[in-house]
C-alpha positions in Angstrom: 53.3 55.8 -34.5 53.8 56.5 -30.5 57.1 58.2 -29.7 59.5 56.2 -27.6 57.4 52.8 -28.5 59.7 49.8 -29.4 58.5 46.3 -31.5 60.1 43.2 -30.4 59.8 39.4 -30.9 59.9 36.4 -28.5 60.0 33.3 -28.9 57.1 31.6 -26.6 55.2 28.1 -26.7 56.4 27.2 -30.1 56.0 30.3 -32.2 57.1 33.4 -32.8 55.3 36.1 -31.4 55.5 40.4 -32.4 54.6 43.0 -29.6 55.2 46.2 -29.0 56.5 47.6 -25.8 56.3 51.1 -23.7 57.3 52.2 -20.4 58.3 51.0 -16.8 57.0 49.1 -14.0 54.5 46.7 -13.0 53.7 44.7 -16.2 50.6 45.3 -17.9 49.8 43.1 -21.1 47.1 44.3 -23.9 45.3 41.5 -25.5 43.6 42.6 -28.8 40.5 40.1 -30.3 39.0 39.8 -33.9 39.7 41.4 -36.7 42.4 43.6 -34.7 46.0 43.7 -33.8 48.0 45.4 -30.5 47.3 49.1 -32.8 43.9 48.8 -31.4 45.9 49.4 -28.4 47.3 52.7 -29.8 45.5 55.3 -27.0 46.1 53.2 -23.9 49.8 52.4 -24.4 51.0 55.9 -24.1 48.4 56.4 -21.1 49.8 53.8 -19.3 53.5 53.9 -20.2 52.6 57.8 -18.4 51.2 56.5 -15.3 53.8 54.0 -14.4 53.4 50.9 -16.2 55.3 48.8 -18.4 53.2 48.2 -21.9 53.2 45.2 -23.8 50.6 45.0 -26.5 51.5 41.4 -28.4 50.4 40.5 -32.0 48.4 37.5 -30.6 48.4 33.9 -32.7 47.7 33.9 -36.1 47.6 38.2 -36.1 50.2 40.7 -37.7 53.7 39.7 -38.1 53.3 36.6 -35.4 53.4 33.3 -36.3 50.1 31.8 -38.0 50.5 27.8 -37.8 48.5 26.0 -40.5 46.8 23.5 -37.8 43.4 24.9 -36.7 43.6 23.1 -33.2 46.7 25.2 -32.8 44.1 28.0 -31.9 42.6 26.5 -28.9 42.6 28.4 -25.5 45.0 25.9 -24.0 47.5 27.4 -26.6 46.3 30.8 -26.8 47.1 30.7 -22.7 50.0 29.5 -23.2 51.0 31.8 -25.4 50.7 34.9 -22.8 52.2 32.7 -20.5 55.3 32.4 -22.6 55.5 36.1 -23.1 55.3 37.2 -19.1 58.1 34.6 -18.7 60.1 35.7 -21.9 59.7 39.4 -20.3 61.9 38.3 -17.5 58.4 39.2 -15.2 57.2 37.1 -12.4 53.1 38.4 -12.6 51.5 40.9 -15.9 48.1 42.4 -15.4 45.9 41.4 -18.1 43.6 43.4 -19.9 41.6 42.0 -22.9 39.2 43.3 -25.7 36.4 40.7 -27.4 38.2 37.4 -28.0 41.0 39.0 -26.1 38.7 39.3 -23.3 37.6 35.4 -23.4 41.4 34.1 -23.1 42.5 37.0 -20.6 39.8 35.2 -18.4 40.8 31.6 -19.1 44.1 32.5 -18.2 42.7 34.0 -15.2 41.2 31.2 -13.7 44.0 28.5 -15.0 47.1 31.1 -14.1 46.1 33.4 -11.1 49.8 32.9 -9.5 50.9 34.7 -13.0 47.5 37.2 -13.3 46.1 38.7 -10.1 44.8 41.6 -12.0 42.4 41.5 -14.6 40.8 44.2 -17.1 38.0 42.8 -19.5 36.4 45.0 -22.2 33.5 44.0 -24.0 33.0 40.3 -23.4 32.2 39.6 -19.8 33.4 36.6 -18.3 31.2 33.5 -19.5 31.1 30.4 -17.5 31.3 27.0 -19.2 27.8 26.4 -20.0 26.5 22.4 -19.9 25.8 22.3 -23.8 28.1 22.0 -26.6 28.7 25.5 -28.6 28.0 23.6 -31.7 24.6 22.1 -30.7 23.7 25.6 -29.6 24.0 26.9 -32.8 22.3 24.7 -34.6 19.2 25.4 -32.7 19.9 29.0 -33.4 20.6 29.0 -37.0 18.0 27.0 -38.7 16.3 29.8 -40.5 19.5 32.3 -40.3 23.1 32.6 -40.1 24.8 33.3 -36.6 28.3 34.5 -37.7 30.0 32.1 -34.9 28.8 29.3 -37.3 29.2 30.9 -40.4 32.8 30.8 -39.8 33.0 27.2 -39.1 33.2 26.1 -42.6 36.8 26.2 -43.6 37.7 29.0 -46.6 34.2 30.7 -46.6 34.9 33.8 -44.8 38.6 34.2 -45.4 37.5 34.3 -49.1 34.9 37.5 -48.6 37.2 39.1 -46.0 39.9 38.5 -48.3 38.4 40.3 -51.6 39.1 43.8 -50.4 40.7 43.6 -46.9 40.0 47.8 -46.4 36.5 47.7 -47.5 36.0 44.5 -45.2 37.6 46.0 -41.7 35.8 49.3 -42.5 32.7 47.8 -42.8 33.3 45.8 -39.7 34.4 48.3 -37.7 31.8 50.4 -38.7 28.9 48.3 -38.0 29.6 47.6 -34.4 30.6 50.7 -33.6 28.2 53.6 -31.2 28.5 55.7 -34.6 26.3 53.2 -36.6 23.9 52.2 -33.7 23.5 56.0 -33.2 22.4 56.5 -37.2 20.0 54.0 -36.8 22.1 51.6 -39.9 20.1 48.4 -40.3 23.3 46.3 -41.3 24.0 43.5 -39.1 26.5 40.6 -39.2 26.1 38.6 -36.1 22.5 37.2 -37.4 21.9 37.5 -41.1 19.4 35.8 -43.7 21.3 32.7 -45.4 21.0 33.8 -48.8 23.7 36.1 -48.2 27.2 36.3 -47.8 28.9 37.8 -44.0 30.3 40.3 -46.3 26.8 41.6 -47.6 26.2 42.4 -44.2 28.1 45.6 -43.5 27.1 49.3 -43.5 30.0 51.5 -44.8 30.4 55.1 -43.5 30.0 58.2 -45.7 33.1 59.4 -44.0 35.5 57.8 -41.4 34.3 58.0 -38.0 36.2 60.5 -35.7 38.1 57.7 -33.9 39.2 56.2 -37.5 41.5 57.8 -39.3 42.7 56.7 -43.1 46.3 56.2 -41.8 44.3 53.7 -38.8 42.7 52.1 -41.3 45.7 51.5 -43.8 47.5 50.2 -41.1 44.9 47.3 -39.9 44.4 46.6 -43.4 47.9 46.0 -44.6 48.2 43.8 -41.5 45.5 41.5 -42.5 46.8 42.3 -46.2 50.1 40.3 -44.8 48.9 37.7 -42.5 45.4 37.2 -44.0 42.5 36.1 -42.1 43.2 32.3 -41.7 44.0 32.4 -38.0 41.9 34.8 -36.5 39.0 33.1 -37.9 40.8 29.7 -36.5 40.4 31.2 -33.1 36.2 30.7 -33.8 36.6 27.0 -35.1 38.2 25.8 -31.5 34.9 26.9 -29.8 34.0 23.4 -29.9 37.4 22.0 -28.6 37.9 24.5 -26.0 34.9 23.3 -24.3 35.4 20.2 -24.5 38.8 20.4 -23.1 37.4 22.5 -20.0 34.8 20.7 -18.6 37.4 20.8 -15.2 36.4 24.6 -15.2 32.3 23.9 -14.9 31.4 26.2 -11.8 34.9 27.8 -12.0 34.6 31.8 -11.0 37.3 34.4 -11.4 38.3 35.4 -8.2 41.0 38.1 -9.1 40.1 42.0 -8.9 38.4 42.8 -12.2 37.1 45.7 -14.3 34.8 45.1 -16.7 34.1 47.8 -19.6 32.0 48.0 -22.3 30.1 50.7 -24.9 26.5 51.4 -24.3 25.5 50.0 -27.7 28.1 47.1 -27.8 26.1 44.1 -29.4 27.9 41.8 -27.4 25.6 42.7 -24.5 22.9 41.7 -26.4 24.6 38.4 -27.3 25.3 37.4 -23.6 23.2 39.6 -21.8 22.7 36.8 -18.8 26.7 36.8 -18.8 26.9 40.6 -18.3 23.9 40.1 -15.5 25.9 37.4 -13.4 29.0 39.3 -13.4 28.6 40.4 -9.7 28.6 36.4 -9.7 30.5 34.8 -11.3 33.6 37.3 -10.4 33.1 38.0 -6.8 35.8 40.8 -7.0 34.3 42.4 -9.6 35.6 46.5 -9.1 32.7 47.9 -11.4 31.2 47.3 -14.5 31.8 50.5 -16.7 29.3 51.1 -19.6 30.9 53.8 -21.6 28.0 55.9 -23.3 27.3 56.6 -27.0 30.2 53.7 -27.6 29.8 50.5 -29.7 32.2 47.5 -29.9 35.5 49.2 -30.1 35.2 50.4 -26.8 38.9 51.4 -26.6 39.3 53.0 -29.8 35.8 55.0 -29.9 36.4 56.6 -26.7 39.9 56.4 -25.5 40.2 59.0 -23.0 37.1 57.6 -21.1 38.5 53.8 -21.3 42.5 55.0 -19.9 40.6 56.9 -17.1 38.8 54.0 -15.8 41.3 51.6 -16.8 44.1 53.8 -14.4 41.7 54.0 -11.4 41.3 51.0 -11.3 45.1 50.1 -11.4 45.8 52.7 -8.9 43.3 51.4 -6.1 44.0 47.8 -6.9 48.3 48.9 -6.2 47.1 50.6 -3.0 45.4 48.3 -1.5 48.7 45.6 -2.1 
């Protein structure tokens, strides 16, 4: 574990909430997304406990030894929000830069555009910001999934995919991580998850290493899993069955562009960019302060974890000029 790291609980909009905390000054929160916890955080907190920065890396709702309500529409992003709003305020801090990873990502942005007196920084790795589109998620994906599976809507149906994930929790997160990750796109693996043919399970659709990846170790992966092992997967896959509510409870935010400072970063084969490919083109749009958009090369999904050392540098630059120009 990192030397000199401390876990903690608050208590913030309604539940109970695990992070981990490292360092001094200027607040920087780390928001993890699906299936991870704040460990996926591991490389960055010591980086930026080093240059300056006070680290907070939170088990978010539903994750790790946070609280996991039973009601699915405690998962939507009007929660989720409110959550990190909870914690900045429970931290006795006034403003947190906000850096996000996948679903961490989406809220970090939502919490952008509905808090910017609280968030006038902003880091977001692999999901670029995505403006409310006129169309229900939903009615999207039934358009898209006639003739396969799109794993968004594979996880709508309660149970499913808790079940599979659920059957052998180390095998599942290894395959996962594995299959978006630069390692497997750079061996050519044919698995895929996020589209896959309906006479098959989510599960059936992961490639599993011959040997751990560089950036994995067995002591990483034993740690993930006996996280999951604890919490299970209810809640983080609750997080995908509020897609549907969120947007319906945003239609204020139509039009809406983030107008902090923000770095965007993401691996050259991340599969997200083929998801939302228009997204990661309107950037320069859609976030008029956009500082750069950093593709990290060779590097899947796990942007952060498959290349930490790239990611810190990046992420700390960007800190640095934003503080200097305050």
């Amino acid at each position: 574990m990192i030397v000199g790291m401390q876990h903690k609980f608050a208590h913030v909009n309604g539940i109970r909430m695990h992070y981990v905390e490292k360092g001094d000054g200027p607040l920087v929160l780390l928001c993890h997304g699906w299936p991870e916890s704040w460990y996926v955080w591991r490389s960055q907190i010591d980086s930026l406990a080093a240059g300056g920065y006070r680290v907070v890396a939170p088990d978010q709702r539903g994750y790790g030894l946070t609280d996991a309500p039973e009601a699915v529409e405690s998962y939507d992003v009007l929660n989720l929000v409110g959550d990190l709003v909870g914690l900045v305020k429970a931290l006795g801090e006034e403003q947190a830069i906000l850096i996000g990873h996948d679903w961490g990502a989406a809220v970090a942005a939502y919490a952008a555009l509905l808090r910017p007196d609280l968030f006038p920084t902003l880091g977001l790795l692999s999901v670029p910001y995505a403006p409310r589109r006129p169309t229900r998620p939903s009615a999207r994906f039934a358009l898209a999934t006639q003739e396969r599976h799109f794993y968004q809507e594979y996880f709508q149906q309660p149970g499913r995919v808790e079940r599979e994930l659920e059957e052998d929790v180390r095998r599942a997160l290894l395959g996962i991580l594995y299959t978006a990750s630069g390692d497997a796109a750079m061996t050519g693996r044919s698995a895929n998850f996020v589209i896959f043919d309906k006479a098959t399970r989510f599960i059936d659709n992961l490639a599993l290493p011959d040997e751990l990846p560089s950036w994995l170790t067995d002591a990483d992966l034993q740690y993930l899993a006996g996280q999951f092992e604890r919490s299970g997967f209810c809640g983080p896959i609750n997080w995908y069955r509020n897609i549907d509510r969120n947007w319906s409870m945003t239609g204020f935010l139509d039009g809406a562009r983030i107008m902090q400072p923000t770095l965007f970063v993401a691996g050259e084969f991340d599969g997200v960019l083929k998801i939302v490919g228009k997204d990661f083109d309107d950037l320069e749009v859609n976030v008029p302060n956009l500082w750069k958009k950093h593709l990290v090369p060779k590097a899947g999904h796990w942007v952060q974890q498959e290349r930490p050392d790239e990611v810190n540098e990046v992420i700390l630059k960007f800190l640095a000029e934003q503080s200097n120009n305050r």
